[in-house]
C-alpha positions in Angstrom: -27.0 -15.6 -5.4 -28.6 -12.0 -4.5 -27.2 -12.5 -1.1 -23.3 -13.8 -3.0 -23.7 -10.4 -4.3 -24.2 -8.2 -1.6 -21.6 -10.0 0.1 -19.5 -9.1 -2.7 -20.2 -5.9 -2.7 -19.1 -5.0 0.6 -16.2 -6.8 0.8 -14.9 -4.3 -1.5 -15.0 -1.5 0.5 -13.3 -3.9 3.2 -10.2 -2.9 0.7 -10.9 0.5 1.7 -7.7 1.3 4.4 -4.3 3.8 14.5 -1.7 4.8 16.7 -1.2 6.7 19.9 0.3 10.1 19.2 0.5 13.4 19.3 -2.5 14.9 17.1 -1.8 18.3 14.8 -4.7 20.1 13.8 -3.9 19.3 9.4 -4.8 15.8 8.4 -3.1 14.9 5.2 -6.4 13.4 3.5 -8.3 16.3 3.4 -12.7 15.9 4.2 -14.3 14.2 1.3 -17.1 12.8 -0.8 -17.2 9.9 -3.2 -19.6 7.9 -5.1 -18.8 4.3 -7.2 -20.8 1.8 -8.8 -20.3 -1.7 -8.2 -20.6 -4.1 -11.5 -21.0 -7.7 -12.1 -19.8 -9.2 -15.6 -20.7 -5.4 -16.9 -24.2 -5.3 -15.3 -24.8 -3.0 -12.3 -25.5 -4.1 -9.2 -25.4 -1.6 -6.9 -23.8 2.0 -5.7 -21.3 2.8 -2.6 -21.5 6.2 -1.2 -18.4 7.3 1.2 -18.0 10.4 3.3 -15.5 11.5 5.6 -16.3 14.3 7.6 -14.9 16.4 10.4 -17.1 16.1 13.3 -15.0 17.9 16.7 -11.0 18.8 16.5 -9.0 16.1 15.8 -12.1 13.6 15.2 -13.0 12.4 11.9 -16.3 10.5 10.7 -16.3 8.1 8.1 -19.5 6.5 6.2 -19.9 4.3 3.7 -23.2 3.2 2.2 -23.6 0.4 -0.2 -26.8 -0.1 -1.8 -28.0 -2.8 -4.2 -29.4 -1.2 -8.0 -30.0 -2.3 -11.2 -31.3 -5.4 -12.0 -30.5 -6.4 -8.2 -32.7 -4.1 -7.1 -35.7 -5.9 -8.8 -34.8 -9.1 -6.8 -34.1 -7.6 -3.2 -33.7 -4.6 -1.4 -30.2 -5.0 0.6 -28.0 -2.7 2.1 -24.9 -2.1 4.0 -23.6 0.8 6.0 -20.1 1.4 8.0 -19.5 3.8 10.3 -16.2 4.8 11.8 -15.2 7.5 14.0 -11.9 8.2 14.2 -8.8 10.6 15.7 -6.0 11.5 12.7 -2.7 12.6 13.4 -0.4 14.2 10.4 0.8 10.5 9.7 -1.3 7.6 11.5 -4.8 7.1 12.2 -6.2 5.8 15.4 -10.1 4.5 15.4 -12.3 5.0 18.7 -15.4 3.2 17.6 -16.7 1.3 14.3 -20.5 0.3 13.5 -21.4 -2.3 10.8 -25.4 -2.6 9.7 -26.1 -4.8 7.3 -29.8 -5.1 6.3 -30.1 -8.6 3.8 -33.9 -8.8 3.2 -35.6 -9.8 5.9 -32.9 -10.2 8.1 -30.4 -7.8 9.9 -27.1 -7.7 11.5 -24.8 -5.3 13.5 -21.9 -5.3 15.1 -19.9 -2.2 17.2 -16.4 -2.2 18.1 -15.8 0.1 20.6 -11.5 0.7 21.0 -9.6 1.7 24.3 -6.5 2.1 23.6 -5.0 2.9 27.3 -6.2 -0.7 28.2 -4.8 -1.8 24.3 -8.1 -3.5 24.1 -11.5 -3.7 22.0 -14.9 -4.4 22.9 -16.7 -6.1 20.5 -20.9 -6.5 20.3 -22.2 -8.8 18.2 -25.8 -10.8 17.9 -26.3 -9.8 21.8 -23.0 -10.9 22.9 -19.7 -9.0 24.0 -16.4 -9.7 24.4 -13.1 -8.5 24.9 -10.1 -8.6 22.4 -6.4 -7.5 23.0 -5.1 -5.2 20.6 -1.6 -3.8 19.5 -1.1 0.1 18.8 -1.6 0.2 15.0 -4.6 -2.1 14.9 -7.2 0.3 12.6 -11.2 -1.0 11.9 -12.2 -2.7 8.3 -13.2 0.7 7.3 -9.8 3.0 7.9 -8.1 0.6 5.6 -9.2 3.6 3.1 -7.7 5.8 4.8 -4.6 4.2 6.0 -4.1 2.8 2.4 -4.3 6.5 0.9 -2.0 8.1 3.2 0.8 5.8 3.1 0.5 5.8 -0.7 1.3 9.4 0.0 4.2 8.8 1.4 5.3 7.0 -0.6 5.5 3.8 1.8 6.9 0.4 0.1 5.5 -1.7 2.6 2.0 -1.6 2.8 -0.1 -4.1 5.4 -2.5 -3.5 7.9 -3.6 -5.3 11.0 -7.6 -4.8 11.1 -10.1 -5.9 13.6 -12.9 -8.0 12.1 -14.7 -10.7 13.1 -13.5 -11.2 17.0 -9.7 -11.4 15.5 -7.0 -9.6 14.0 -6.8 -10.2 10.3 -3.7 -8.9 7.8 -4.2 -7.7 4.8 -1.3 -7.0 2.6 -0.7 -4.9 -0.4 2.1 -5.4 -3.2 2.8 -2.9 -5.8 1.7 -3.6 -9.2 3.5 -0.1 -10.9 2.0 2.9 -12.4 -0.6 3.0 -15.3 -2.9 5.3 -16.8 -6.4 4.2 -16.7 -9.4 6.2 -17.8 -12.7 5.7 -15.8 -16.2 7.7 -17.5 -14.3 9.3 -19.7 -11.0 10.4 -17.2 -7.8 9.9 -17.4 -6.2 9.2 -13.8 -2.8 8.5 -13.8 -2.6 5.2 -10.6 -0.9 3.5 -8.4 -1.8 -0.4 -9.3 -2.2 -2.8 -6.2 -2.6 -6.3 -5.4 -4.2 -7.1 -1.8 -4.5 -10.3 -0.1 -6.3 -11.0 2.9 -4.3 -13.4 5.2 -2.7 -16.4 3.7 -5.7 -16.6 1.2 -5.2 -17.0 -2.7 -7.6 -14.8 -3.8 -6.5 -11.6 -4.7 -8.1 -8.2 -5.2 -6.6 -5.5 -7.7 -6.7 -2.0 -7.8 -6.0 1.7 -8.9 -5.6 4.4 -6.7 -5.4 8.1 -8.4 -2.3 10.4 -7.4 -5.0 13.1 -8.2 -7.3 12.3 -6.2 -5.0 12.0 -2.9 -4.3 8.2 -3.8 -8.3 7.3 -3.5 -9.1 4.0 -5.4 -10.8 4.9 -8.7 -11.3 0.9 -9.9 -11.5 -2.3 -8.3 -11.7 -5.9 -9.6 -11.8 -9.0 -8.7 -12.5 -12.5 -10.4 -14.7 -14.8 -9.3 -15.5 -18.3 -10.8 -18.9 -16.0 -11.2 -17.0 -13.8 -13.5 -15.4 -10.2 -12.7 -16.3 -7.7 -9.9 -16.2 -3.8 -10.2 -16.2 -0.6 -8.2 -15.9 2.1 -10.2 -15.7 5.8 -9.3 -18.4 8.3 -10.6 -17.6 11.5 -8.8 -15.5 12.5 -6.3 -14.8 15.3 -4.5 -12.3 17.3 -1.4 -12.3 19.9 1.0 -8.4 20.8 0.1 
C-alpha cells in the first residue's frame, strides 16, 4: 500500500504538461517555484517541489521532487525526482534530455531519455538496457506536460493533447474543458480553468484547476480511487515575471 501511494503520487505530476523552431529569447511561462502537498482521504502523504530554471540562452531546467510526509513518512522513506532540460520557443517547447529517479525503499530505478531531434529519434536507458524509439516533431517528455499544458491554456487553445514519451512508447493524453470556477486553496481565491485528462483510451480520469493568475499553473488535483480521493494541492508559488 506505501508503495500504491507513492505511485500515486507521482503520477500526478505526470499531469504536469516540443517542436523544431526558431527560438526568441522571451519564454511565455516565465522561471518559477512551486510547492504542493499531496493528500489521501484528507491525510498527508507527501510534498512535490517544482522548479523551472534558466540554465544557458534558450535552455530551460525543470525539477520536480516528490517526497513522502506525514504519516507515510513513519512507514517508508520514498522519493521521486524528474528532471528535464529543455529549449522554449515563444509558443512550443522542444525537450533534449529527461531523467526519472525513483528511490522506493530499498530499491531504485532510473531511466534517461536522451532526444535527437535531426534523426526524429530518442534514446531510451532503462535497467542497463538502451534502445531506440522514433519520434514525431511535437513529442514532449512526461514532465513538459506542465509546461505545454500552461502555455496552451494561454492561448487560449481548445484542443488540448499531447503526445509524451514514456515507457519505450508514445502515450496521448488528452484534456477536455470542464469551464471556469472559483476555487479557494489555504485561504485563496484563484479564479481556474477546470480540466478533465485521460491517458490513452483509459477510463480513469484525473481533474484539475489551473489558475489564470498564476500563468495557468495547476493549483488542485483529484482523482478517485476505489482507495478514496487523491490531492495535490498548492502551498506557495512563485515567478520571475
Amino acid at each position: 500500500m506505501q508503495i500504491f501511494y507513492q505511485k500515486i503520487a507521482y503520477s500526478f505530476l505526470l499531469i504536469f504538461l516540443a517542436s523544431q523552431v526558431a527560438f526568441a529569447s522571451t519564454p511565455s511561462i516565465p522561471p518559477f517555484k512551486a510547492e504542493y502537498q499531496l493528500s489521501h482521504n484528507s491525510v498527508e502523504i507527501g510534498h512535490v517541489n517544482l522548479v523551472m530554471k534558466a540554465i544557458a540562452p534558450e535552455q530551460y531546467k525543470l525539477l520536480s521532487k516528490t517526497e513522502t510526509s506525514g504519516l507515510l513518512s513513519f512507514l517508508r522513506d520514498d522519493d521521486v525526482t524528474e528532471t528535464s532540460i529543455f529549449k522554449m520557443s515563444n509558443t512550443l517547447t522542444r525537450p533534449m534530455n529527461y531523467k526519472y529517479s525513483e528511490q522506493l525503499g530499498d530499491g531504485t530505478k532510473n531511466v534517461t531519455l536522451v532526444f535527437d531531434w535531426q534523426k526524429l529519434s530518442v534514446s531510451n536507458t532503462s535497467k542497463g538496457k538502451s534502445w531506440q524509439m522514433e519520434i514525431q516533431p511535437g513529442v514532449i517528455d512526461k514532465a513538459l506536460m506542465q509546461i505545454a499544458l500552461m502555455r496552451d491554456l494561454k492561448q487560449l487553445k481548445k484542443e488540448l493533447s499531447y503526445q509524451v514519451a514514456d515507457g519505450g512508447r508514445l502515450k496521448t493524453y488528452t484534456f477536455a474543458h470542464q469551464g471556469e470556477e472559483l476555487i479557494t486553496i489555504n485561504n485563496k481565491p484563484y479564479q481556474t480553468i477546470k480540466l478533465a485528462r485521460k491517458k490513452d483510451n483509459k477510463s480513469q480520469v484525473t481533474t484539475y484547476w489551473c489558475a489564470k493568475d498564476l500563468h495557468m499553473l495547476p493549483v488542485l488535483l483529484t482523482r478517485e480511487k476505489k482507495y478514496g480521493t487523491f490531492k495535490m494541492e498548492l502551498i506557495n508559488a512563485s515567478f520571475k515575471d
